[in-house]
VEXROVEX-820366 format. One line per field, with one value per residue: residue in three letters; y, x, z of N, C-alpha, C in turn. Coordinates in nm, 3 decimals, padded with zeros to 5 digits. Atoms other than C-alpha are relative to their C-alpha. Layout:
BEGIN
aa c(ala	...);
nnorth c(Y	...);
neast c(X	...);
nup c(Z	...);
canorth c(Y	...);
caeast c(X	...);
caup c(Z	...);
cnorth c(Y	...);
ceast c(X	...);
cup c(Z	...);
# end
This chain:
BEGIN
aa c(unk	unk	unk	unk	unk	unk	unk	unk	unk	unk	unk	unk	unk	unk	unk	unk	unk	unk	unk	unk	unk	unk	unk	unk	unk	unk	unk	unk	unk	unk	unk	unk	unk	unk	unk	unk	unk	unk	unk	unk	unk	unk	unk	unk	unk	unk	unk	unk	unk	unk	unk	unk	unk	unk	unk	unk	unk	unk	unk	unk	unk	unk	unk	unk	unk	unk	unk	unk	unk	unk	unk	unk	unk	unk	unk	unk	unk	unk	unk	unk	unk	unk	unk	unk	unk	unk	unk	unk	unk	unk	unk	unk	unk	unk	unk	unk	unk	unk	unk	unk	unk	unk	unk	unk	unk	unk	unk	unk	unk	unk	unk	unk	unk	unk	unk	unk	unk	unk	unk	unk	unk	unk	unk	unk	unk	unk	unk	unk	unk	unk	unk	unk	unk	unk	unk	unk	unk	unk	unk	unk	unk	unk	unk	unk	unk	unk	unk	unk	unk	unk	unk	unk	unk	unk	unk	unk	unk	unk	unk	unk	unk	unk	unk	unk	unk	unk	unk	unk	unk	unk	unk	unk	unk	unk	unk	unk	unk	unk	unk	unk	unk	unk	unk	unk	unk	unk	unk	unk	unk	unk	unk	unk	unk	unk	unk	unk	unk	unk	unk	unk	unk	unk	unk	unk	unk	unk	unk	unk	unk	unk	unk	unk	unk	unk	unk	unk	unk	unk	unk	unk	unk	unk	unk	unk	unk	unk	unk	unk	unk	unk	unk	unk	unk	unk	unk	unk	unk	unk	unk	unk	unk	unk	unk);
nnorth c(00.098	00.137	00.007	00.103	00.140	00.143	00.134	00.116	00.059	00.059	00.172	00.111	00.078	00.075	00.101	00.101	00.068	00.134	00.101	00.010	00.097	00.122	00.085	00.102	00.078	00.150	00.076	00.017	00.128	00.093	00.045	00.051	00.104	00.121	00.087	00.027	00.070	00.164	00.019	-00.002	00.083	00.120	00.016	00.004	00.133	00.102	-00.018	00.113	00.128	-00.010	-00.069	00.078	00.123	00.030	-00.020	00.128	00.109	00.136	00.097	00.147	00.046	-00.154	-00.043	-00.022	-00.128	-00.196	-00.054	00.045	-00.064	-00.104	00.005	00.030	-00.105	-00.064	00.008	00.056	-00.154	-00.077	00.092	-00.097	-00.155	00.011	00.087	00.120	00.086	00.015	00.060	-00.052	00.125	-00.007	00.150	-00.046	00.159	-00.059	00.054	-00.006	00.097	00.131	00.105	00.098	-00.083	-00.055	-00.098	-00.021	-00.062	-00.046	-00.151	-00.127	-00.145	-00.062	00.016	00.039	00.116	00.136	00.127	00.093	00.030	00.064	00.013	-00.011	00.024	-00.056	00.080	00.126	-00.036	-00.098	00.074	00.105	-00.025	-00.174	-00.095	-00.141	-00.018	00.008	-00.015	-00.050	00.076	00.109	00.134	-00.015	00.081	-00.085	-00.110	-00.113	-00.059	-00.109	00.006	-00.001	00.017	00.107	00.021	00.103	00.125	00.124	00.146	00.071	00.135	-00.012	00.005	-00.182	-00.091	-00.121	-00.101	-00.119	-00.110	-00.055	-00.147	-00.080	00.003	00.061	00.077	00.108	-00.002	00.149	00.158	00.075	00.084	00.118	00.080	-00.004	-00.041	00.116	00.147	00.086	00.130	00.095	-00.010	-00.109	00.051	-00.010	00.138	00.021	-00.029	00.101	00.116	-00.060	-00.110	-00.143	-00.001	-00.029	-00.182	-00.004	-00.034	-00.151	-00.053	00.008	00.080	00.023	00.152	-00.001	-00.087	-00.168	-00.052	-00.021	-00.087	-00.126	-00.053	-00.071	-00.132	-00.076	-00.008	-00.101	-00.184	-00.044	-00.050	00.121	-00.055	00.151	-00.069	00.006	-00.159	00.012	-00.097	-00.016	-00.069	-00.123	-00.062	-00.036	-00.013	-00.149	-00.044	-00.033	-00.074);
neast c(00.011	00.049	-00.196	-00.075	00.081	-00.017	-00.116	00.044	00.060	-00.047	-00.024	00.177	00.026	-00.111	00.008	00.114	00.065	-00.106	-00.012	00.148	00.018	-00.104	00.053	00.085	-00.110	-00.028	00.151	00.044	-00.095	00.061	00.149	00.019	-00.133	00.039	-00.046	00.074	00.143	00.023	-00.059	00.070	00.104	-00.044	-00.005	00.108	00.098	-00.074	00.088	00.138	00.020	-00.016	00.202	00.039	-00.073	00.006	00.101	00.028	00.063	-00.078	00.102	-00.131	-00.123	-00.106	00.037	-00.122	-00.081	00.069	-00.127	00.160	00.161	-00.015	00.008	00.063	00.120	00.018	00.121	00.156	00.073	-00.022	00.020	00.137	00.014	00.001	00.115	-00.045	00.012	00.140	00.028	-00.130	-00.084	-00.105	-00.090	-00.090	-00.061	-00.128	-00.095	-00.185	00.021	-00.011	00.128	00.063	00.085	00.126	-00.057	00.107	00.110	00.115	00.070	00.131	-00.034	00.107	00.033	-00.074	-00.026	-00.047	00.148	-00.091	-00.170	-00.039	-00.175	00.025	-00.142	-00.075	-00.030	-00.086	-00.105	-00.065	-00.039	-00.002	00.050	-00.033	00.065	-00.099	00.000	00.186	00.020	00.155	-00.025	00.074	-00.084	-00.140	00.031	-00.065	00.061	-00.028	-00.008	00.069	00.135	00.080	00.145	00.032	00.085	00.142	-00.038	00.064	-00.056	-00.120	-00.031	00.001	00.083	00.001	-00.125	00.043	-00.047	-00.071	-00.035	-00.128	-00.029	-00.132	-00.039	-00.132	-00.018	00.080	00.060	-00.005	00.021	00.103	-00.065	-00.092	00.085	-00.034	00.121	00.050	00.091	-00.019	-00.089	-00.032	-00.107	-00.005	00.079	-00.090	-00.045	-00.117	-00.119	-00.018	-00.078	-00.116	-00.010	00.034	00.070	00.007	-00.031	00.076	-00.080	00.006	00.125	00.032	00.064	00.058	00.037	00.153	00.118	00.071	00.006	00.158	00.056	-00.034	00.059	00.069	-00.002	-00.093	00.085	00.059	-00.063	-00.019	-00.121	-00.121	-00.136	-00.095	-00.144	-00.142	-00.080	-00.093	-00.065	00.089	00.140	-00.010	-00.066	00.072	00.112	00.096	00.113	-00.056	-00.105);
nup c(-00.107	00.068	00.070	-00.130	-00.009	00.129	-00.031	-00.102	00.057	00.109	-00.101	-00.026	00.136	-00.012	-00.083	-00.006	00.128	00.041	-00.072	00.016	00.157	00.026	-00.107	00.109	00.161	-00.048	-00.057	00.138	00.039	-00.091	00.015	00.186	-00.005	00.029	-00.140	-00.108	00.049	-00.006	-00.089	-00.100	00.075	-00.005	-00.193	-00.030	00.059	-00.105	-00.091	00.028	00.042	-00.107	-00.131	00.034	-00.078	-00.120	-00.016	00.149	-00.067	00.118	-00.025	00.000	00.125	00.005	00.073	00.079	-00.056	00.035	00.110	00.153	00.063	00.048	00.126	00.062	00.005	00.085	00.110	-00.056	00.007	00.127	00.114	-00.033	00.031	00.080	00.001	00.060	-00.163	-00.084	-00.131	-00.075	-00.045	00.022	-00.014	00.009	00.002	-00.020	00.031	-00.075	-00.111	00.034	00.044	-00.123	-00.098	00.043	00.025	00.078	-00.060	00.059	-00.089	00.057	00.006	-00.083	-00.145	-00.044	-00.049	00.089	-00.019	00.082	00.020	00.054	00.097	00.166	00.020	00.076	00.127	00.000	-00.012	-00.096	-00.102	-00.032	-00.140	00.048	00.169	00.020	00.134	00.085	00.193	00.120	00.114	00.088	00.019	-00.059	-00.104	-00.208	-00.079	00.028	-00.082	00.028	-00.042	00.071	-00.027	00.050	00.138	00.001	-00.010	00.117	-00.053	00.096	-00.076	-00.137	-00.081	-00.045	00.016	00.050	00.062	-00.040	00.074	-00.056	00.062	-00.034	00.111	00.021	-00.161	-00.022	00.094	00.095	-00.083	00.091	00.099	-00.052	-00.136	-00.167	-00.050	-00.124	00.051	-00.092	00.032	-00.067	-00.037	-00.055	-00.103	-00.055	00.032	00.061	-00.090	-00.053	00.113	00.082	-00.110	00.091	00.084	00.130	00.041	00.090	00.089	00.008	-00.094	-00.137	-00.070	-00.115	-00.055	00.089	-00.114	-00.011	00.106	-00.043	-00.120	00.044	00.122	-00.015	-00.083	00.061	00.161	00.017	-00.022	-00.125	00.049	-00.068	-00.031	-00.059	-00.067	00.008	-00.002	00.121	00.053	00.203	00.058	-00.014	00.109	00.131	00.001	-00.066	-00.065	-00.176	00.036);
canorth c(-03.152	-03.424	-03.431	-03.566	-03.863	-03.991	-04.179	-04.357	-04.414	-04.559	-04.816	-04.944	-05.038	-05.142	-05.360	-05.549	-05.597	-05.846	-06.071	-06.073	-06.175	-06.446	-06.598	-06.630	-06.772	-07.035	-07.097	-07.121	-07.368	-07.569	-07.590	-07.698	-07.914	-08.235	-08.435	-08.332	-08.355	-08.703	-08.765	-08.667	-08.835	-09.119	-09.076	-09.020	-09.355	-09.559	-09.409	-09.546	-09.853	-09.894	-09.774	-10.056	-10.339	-10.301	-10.335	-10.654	-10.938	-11.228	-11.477	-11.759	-11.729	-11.492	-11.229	-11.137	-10.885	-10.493	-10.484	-10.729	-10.611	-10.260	-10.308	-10.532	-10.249	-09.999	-10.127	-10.284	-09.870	-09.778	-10.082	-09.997	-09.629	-09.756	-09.955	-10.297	-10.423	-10.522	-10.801	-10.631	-10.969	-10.923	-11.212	-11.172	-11.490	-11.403	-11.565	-11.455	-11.757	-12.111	-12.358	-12.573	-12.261	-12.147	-11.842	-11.723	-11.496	-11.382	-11.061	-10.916	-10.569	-10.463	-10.635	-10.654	-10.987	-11.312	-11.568	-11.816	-11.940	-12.145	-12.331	-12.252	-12.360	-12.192	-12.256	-12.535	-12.336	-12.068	-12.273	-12.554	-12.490	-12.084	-11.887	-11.678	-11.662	-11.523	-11.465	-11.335	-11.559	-11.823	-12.187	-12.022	-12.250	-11.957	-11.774	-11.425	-11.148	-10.874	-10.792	-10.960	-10.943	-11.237	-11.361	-11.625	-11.976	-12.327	-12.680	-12.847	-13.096	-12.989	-12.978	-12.606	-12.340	-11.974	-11.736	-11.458	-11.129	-11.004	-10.602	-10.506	-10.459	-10.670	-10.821	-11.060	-10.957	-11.256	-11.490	-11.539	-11.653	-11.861	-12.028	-11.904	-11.989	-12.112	-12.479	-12.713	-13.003	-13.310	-13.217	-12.933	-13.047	-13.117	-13.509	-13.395	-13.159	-13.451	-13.673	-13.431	-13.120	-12.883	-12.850	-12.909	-12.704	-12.592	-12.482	-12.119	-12.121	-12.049	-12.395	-12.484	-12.764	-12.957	-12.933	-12.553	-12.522	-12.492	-12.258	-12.014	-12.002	-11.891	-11.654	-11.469	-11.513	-11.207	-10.918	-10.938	-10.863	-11.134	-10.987	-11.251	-11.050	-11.084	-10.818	-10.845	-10.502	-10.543	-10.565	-10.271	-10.121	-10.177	-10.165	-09.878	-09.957	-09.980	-09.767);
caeast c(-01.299	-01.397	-01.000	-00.921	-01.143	-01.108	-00.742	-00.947	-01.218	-01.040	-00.828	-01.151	-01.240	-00.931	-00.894	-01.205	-01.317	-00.987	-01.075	-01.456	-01.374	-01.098	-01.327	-01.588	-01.352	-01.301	-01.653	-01.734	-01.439	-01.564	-01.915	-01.836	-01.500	-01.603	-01.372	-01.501	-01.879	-01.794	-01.580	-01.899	-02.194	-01.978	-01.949	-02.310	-02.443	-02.143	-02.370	-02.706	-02.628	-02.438	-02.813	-02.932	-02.718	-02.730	-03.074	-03.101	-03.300	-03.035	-03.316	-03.052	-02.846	-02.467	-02.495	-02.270	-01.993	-02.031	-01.768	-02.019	-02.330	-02.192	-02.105	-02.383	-02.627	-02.491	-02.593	-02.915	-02.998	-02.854	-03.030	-03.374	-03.338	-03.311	-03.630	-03.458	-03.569	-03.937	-03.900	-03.679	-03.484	-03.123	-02.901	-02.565	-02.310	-01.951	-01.686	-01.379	-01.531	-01.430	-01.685	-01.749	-01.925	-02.275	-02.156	-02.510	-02.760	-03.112	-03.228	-03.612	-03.509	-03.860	-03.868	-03.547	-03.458	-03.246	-03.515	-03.199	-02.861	-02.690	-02.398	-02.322	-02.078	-01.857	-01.720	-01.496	-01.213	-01.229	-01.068	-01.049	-01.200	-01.143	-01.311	-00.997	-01.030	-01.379	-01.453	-01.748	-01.610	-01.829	-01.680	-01.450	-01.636	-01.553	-01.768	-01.864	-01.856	-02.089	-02.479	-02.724	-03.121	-03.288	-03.550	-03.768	-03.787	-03.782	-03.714	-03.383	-03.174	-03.130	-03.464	-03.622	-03.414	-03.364	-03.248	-02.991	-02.923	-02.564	-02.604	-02.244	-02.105	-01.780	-01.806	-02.076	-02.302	-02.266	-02.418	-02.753	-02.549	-02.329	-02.645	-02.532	-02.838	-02.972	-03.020	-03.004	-02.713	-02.607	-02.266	-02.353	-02.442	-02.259	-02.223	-02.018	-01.768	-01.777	-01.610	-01.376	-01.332	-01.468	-01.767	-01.856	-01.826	-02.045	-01.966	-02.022	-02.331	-02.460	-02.564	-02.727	-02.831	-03.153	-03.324	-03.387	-03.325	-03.730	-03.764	-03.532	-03.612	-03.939	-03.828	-03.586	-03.773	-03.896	-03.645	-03.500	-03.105	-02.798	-02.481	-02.186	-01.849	-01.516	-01.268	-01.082	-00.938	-01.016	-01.352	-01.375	-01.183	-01.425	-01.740	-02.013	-02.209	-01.979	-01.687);
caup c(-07.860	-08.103	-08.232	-07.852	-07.870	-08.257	-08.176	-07.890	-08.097	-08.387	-08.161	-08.031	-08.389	-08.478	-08.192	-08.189	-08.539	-08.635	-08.301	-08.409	-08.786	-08.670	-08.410	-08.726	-08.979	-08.710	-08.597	-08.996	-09.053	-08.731	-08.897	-09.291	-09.219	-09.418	-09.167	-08.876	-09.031	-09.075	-08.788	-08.570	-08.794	-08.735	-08.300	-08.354	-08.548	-08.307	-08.031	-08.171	-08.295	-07.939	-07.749	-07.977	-07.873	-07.556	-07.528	-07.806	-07.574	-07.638	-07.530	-07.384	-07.681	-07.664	-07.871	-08.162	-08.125	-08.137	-08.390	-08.639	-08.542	-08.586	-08.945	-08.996	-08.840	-09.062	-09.383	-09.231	-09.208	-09.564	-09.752	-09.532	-09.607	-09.954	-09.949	-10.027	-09.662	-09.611	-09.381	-09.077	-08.994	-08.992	-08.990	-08.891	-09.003	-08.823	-09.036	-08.809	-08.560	-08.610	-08.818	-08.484	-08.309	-08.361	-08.571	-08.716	-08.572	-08.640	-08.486	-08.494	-08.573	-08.424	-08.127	-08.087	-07.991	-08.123	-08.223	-08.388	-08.353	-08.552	-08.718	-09.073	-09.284	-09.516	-09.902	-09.930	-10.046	-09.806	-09.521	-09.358	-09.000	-09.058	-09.365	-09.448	-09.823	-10.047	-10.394	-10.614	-10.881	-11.048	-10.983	-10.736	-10.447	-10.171	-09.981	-10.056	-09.772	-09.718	-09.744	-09.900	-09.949	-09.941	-10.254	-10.304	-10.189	-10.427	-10.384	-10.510	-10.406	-10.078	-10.018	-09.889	-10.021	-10.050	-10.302	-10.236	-10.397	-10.353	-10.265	-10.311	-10.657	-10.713	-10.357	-10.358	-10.650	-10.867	-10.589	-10.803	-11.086	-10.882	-10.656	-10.346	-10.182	-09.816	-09.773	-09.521	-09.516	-09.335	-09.288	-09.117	-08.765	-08.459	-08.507	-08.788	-08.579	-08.339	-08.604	-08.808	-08.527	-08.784	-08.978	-09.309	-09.604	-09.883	-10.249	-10.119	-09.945	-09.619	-09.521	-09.229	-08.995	-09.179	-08.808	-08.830	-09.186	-09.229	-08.944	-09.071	-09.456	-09.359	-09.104	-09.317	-09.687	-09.825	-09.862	-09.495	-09.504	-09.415	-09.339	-09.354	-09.196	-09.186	-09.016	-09.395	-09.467	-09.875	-09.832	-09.582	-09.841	-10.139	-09.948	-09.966	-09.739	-09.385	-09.319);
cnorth c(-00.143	-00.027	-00.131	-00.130	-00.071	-00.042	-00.111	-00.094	-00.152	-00.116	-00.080	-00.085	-00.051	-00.160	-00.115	-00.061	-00.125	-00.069	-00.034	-00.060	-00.121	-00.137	-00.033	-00.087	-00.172	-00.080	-00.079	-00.139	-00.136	-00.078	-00.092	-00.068	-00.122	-00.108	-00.002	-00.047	-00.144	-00.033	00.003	-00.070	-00.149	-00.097	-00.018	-00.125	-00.122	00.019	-00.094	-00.113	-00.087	-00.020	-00.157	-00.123	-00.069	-00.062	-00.109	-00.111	-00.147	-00.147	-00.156	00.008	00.165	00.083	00.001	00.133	00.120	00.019	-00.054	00.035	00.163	00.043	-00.051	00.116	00.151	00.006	-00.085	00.158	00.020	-00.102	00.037	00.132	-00.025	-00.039	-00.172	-00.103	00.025	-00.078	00.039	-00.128	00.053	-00.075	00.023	-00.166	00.066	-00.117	00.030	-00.145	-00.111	-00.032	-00.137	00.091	00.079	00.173	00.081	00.056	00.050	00.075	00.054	00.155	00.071	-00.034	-00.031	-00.081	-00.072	-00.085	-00.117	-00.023	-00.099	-00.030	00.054	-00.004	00.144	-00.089	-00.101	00.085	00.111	00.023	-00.096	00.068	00.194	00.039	00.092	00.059	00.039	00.040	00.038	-00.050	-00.095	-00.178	00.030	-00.115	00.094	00.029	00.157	00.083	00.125	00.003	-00.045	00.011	-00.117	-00.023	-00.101	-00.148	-00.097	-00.116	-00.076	-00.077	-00.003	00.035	00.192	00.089	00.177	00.092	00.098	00.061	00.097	00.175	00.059	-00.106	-00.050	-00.086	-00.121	-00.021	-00.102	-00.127	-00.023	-00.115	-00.127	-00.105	00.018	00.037	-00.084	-00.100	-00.059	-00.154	-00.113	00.021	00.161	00.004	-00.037	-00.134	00.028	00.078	-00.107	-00.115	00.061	00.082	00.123	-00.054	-00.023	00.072	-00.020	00.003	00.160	00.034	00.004	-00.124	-00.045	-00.142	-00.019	00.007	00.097	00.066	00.069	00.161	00.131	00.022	00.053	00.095	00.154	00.058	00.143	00.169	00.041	-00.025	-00.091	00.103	-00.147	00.093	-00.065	00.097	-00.002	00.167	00.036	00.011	00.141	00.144	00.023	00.015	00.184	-00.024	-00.040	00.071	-00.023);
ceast c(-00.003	00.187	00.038	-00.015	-00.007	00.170	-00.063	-00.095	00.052	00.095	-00.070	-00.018	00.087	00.030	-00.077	-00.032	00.112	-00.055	-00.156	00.002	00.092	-00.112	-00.191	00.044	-00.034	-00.136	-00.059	00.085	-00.065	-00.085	-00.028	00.135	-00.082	00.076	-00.041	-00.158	-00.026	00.021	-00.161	-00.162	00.058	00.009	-00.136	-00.096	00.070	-00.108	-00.114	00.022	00.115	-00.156	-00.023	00.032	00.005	-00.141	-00.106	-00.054	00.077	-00.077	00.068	00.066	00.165	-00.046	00.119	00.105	00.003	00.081	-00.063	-00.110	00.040	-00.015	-00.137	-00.172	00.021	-00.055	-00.088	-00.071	-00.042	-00.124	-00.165	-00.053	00.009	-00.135	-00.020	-00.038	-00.122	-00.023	00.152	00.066	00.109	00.105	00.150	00.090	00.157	00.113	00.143	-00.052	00.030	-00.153	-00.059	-00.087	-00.131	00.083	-00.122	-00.104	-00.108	-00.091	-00.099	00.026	-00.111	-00.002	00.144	00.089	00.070	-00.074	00.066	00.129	00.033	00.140	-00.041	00.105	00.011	00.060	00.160	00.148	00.013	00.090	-00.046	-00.117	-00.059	-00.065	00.108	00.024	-00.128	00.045	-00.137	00.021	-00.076	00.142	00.130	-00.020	00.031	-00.176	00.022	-00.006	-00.128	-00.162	-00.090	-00.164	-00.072	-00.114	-00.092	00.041	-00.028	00.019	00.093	00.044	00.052	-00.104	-00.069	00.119	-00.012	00.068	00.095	00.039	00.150	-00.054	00.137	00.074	00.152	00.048	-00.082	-00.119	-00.049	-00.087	-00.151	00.022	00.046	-00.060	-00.002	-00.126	00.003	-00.049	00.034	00.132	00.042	00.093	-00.011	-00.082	00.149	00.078	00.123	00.144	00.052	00.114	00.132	00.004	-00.014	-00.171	00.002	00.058	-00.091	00.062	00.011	-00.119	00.045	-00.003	-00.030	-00.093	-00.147	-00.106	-00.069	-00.016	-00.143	-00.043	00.031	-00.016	-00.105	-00.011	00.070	-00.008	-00.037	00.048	00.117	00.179	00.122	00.142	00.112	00.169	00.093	00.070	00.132	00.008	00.014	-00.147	-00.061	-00.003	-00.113	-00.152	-00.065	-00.114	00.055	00.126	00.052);
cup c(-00.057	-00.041	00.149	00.032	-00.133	00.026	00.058	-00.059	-00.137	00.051	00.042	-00.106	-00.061	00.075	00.001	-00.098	-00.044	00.104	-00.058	-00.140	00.002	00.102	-00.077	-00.079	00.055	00.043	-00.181	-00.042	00.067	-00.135	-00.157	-00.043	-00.050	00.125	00.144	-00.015	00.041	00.117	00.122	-00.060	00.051	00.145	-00.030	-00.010	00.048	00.108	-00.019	00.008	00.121	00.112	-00.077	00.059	00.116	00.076	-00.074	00.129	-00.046	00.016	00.023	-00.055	00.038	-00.122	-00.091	00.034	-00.033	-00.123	-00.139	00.032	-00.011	-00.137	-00.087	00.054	-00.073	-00.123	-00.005	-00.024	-00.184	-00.107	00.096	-00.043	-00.159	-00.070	-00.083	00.068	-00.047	00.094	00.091	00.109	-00.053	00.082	00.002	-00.024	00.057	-00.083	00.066	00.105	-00.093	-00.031	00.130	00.100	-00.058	-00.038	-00.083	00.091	-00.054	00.095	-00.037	00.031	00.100	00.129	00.078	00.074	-00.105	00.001	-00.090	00.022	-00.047	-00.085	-00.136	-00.069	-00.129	-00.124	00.006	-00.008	00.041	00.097	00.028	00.149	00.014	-00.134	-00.007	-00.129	-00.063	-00.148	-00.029	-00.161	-00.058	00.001	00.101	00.154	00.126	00.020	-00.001	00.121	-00.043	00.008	-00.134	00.045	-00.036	-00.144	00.021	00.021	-00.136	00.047	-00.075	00.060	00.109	00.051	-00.009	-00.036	-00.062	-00.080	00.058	-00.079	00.056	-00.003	-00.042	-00.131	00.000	00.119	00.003	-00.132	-00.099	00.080	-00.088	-00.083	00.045	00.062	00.065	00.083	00.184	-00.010	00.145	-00.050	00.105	00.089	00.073	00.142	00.093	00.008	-00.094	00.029	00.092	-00.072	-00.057	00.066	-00.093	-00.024	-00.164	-00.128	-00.175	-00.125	00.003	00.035	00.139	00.052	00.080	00.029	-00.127	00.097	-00.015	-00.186	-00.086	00.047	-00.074	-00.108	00.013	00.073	-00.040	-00.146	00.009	00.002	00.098	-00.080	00.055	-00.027	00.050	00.021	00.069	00.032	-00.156	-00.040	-00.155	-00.023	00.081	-00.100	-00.175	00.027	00.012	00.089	00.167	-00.038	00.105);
# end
């Protein structure tokens, strides 16, 4: 009797076991695909730092654009998660904006608010009006791109001034060496757009009005993180710490 029923049996098993090991293969592939991994780590920390944004208190002031505080709230995380951040100020400078528009922000990470806006110029030979050129060169007079941590204040001949530590090896790194510090300047005010329809321009600093210049060295001193961005496709390209 048993004869009549092993064919039936044995098609059963047959049948089923191939759809049951193809419909693991693929669940397994799903789950340990590095591209998708990323691909969805990547929807996931657009999400957050999205929730975040939306939700930033711009306190009168516009805010900056999702596309720079995106980048500049990615490695705001990585350089926190590092423990490079102790004061959670994060300063965003947009260099795709003209030098006649407050292009400088200063966001309390904790309370999430802008408690700053401001002009700021750019290095002499980056552009004229535009920053379209940088360097990490010594004597190159640009402007470097990318994230730094701030350091310690002193007094030089601009008065109040603050240190900066380039994080990003071959990108900005050198700015110790080079000076590239916060200061306050003359030519960096709106009298002087008024006159020449630009701003200023440093040797590769930040520089900023001498009004607030004050305000913000002590608001930003101590670790907290400046992000100066550019949509430039080279530094994309060589940075690790946005993608």
């Amino acid at each position: 009797m048993i004869y009549r029923f092993l064919p039936l049996i044995l098609f059963c098993i047959f049948s089923f076991k191939p759809l049951n090991t193809t419909e693991n293969t693929k669940n397994e592939v799903k789950s340990t695909d590095p591209k998708l991994i990323a691909a969805n780590a990547k929807a996931t920390f657009e999400a957050k730092s999205k929730s975040f944004y939306t939700v930033i208190d711009a306190n009168g002031f516009s805010l900056p654009t999702f596309e720079s505080f995106l980048a500049a709230f990615e490695g705001y995380e990585q350089l926190k998660q590092q423990g490079k951040i102790e004061n959670e100020i994060l300063t965003i400078v947009d260099f795709s904006l003209s030098s006649s528009q407050e292009r400088m922000w200063v966001i309390d990470m904790k309370t999430q608010k802008v408690i700053l806006k401001s002009l700021v110029s750019h290095g002499r030979n980056s552009g004229s009006e535009y920053a379209t050129d940088f360097s990490n060169a010594s004597e190159s007079f640009k402007s470097s791109l990318g994230f730094y941590v701030t350091g310690e204040t002193y007094t030089g001949k601009h008065g109040l001034s603050l240190r900066l530590d380039g994080m990003e090896y071959g990108i900005n790194d050198n700015a110790r060496n080079r000076a590239v510090v916060v200061h306050g300047a003359d030519y960096v005010s709106k009298s002087f757009i008024k006159n020449t329809g630009r701003l200023g321009r440093s040797q590769g600093c930040p520089a900023v009005p001498y009004e607030i210049h004050k305000e913000l060295i002590q608001t930003i001193k101590g670790k907290s993180c400046i992000f100066i961005y550019h949509p430039s496709r080279n530094y994309v390209a060589k940075s690790k710490l946005v993608s």
